[in-house]
C-alpha positions in Angstrom: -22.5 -5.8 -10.2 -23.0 -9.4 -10.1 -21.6 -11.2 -6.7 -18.6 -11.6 -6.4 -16.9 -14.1 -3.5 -13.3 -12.7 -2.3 -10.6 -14.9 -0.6 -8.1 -13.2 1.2 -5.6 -15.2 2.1 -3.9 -13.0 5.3 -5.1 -11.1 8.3 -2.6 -8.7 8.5 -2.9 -5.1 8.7 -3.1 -4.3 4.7 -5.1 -7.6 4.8 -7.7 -6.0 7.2 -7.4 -2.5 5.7 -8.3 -3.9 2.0 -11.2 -5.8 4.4 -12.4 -3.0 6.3 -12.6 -0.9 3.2 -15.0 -3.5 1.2 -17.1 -3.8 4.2 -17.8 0.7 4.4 -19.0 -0.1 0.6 -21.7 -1.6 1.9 -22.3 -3.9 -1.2 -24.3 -7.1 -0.4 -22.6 -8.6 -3.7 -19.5 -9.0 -2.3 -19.0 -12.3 -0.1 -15.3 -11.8 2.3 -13.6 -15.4 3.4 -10.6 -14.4 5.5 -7.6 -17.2 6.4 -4.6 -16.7 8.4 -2.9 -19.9 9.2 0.0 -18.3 11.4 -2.4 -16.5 13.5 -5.8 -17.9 14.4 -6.6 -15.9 17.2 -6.2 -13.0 14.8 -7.8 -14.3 12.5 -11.1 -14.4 14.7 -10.5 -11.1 15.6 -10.7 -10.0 12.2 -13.7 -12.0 11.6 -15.9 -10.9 14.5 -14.7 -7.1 13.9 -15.8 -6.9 10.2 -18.4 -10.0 10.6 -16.9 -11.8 7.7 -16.6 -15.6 7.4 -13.3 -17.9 7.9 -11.8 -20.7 6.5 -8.8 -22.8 8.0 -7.6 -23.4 4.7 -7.4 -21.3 2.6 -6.8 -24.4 -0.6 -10.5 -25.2 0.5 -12.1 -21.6 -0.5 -10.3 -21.3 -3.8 -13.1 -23.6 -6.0 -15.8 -21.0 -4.7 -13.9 -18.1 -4.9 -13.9 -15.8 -7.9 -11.3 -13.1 -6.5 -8.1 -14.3 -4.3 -5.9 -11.7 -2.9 -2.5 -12.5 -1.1 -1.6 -10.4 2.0 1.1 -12.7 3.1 4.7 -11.7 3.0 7.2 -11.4 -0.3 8.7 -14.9 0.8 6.1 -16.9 1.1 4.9 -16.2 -2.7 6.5 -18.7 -4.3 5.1 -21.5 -1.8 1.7 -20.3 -1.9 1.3 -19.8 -5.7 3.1 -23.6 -6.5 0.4 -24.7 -4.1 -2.6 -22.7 -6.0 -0.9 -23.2 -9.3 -3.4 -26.8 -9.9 -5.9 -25.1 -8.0 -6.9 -21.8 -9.5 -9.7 -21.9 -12.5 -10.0 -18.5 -14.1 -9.9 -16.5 -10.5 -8.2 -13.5 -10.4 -5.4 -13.2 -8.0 -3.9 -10.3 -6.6 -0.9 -10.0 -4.4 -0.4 -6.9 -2.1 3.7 -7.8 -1.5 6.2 -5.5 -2.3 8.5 -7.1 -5.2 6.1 -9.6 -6.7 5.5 -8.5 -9.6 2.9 -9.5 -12.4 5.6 -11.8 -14.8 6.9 -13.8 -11.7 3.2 -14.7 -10.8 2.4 -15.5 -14.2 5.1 -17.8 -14.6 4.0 -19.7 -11.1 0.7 -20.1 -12.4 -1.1 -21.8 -15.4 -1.0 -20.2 -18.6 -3.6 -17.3 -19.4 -3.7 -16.7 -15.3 -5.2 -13.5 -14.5 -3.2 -11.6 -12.2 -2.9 -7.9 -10.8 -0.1 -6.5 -8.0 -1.1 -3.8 -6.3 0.9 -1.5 -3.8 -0.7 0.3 -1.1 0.5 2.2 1.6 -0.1 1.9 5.1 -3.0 5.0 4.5 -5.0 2.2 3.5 -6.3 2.1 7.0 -8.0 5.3 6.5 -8.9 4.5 2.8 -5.8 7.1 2.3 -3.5 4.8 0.3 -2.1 6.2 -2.7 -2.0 2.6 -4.5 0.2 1.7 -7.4 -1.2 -1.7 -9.8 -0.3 -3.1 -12.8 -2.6 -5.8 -14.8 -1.0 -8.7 -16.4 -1.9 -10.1 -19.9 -5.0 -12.0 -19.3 -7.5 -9.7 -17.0 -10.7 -9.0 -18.5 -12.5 -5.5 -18.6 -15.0 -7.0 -15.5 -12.1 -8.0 -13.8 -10.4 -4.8 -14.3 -13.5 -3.2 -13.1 -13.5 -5.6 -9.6 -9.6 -4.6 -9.3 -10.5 -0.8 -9.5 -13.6 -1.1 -6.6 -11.1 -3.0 -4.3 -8.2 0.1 -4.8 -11.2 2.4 -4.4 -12.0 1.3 -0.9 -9.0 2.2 0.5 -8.1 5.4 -1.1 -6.9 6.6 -4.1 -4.8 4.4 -7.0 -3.1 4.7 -10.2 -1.9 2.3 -13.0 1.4 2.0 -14.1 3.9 -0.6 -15.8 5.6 -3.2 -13.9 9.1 -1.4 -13.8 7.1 1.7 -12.6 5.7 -0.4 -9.9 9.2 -1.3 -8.8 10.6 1.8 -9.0 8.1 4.0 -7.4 7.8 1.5 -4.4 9.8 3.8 -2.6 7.7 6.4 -3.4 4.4 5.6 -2.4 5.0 2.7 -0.3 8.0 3.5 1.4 8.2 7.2 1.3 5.5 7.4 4.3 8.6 6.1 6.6 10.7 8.5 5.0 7.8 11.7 6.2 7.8 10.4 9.6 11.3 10.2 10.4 11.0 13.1 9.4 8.4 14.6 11.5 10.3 12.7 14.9 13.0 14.9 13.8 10.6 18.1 13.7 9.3 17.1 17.4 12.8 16.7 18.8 13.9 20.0 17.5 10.5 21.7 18.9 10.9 20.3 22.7 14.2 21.8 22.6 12.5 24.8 22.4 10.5 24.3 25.7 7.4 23.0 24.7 5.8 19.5 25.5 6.0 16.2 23.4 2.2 17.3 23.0 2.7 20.5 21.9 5.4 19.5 19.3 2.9 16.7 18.2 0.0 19.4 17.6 2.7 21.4 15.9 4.3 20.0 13.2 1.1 17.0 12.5 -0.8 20.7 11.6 1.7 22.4 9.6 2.1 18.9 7.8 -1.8 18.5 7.0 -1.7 22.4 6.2 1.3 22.1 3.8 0.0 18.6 2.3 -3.6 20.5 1.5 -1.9 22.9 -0.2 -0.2 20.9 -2.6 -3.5 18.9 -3.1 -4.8 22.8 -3.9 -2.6 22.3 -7.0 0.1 24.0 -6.0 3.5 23.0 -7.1 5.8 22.1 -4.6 8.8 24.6 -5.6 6.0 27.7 -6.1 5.1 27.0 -2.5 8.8 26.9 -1.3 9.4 30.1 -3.0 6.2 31.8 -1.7 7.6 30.9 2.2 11.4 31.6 1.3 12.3 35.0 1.2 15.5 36.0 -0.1 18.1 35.9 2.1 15.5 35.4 5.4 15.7 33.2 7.8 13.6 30.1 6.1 16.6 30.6 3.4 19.5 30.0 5.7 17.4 26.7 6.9 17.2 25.4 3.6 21.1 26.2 2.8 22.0 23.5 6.0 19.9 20.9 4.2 21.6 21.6 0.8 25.1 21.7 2.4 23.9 18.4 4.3 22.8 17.2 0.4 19.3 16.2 1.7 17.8 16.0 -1.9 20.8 13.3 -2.8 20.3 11.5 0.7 16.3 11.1 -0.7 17.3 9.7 -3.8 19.9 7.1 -2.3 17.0 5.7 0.1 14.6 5.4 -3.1 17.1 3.6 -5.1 18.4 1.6 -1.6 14.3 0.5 -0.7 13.7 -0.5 -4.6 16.7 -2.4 -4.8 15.3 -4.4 -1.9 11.7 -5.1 -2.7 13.2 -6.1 -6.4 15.4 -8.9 -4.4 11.9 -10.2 -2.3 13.9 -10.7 0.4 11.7 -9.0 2.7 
């Protein structure tokens, strides 16, 4: 691979996740400028903690740049690409914001602009993500190669259409939220029970790992359900409250409620 200069433009969390992950490659053709206007103590950090360099503006890094990835919130997309839209020269640039999808950065930016979205999760910290992307019209096959290495270093990623992006937001992205409200209710109920917050921790984080390796052991879900859910047992009766309490419905409202809001960028 020949080298290839990054400009991430945010030192946020995902920012630093996407960083950290590039830097674990170990790849001395890849060059990492980091800028973070709203935050330069942050930004520092960052720097010193992945020994990467810094730029106070990030317009000045663009000309040597030959990958530029956003990190910055949903809102602040339409500022930043009317401000890189005379800049950019056959980049690619890749947002990381929920809602910003790959038509309303090509029509922000110059005609035949390559442009990717992609849509980790929070995982990405432990190169865990299970990232969404789509391409728009004018990425090359080496760029699509440079897009694939970045998901790569944070976990693992699959390519869909734009709407598909959108609508499994919730799914990928969101859904995480969704498991650990979840598992705060699992600990409550298990304290009640006499044990320690500790204790309820170990508990259900372990029978979560246990269930989620075997569904990665290609189980399906509803074989796996069945194989714990005897007839009429106790485990049965447990998942009659959830039905009465139409849990399955209450999940598909909160999809449709979290897509309906990264769709409106509002966030």
């Amino acid at each position: 691979m020949k080298s290839i200069h990054i400009l991430m433009i945010g030192a946020g969390r995902m920012a630093e996740a996407i960083i950290s992950g590039l830097v674990d490659q170990k790849n001395e053709n890849i060059k990492i400028t980091v800028t973070n206007k709203s935050d330069t103590q942050r930004l520092q950090e960052v720097a010193n903690r992945h020994e990467i360099a810094t730029v106070n503006d990030w317009r000045d890094a663009v000309s040597g740049a030959d990958v530029i990835i956003s990190a910055v919130p949903p809102s602040a997309h339409e500022q930043l690409l009317s401000e890189l839209s005379p800049l950019i020269n056959k980049q690619l640039f890749i947002t990381v914001a929920a809602g910003i999808d790959t038509t309303f950065m090509q029509g922000h930016l110059p005609e035949g602009a390559a442009v990717c979205w992609i849509m980790p999760n929070t995982a990405a910290q432990l190169q865990a993500s299970m990232s969404t992307y789509v391409c728009g019209h004018y990425v090359t096959s080496e760029q699509r190669e440079i897009i694939e290495m970045i998901l790569a270093s944070i976990g693992h990623y699959e390519e869909l259409t734009e709407d598909q992006v959108h609508d499994l937001t919730a799914i990928t992205g969101s859904a995480p939220a969704f498991l650990y409200s979840f598992v705060e209710a699992l600990e409550e109920a298990a304290i009640q029970y006499g044990v320690s917050k500790d204790q309820a921790r170990k508990l259900v984080v372990n029978m979560i790992s246990g269930s989620a390796a075997m569904l990665a052991d290609g189980n399906s879900a509803s074989e796996l359900r069945e194989q714990v859910t005897t007839p009429g047992g106790s485990t049965a009766e447990g998942l009659n409250v959830l039905e009465e309490g139409d849990f399955n419905k209450l999940l598909n409202e909160a999809v449709k409620a979290t897509n309906l809001h990264a769709r409106g960028r509002s966030n």
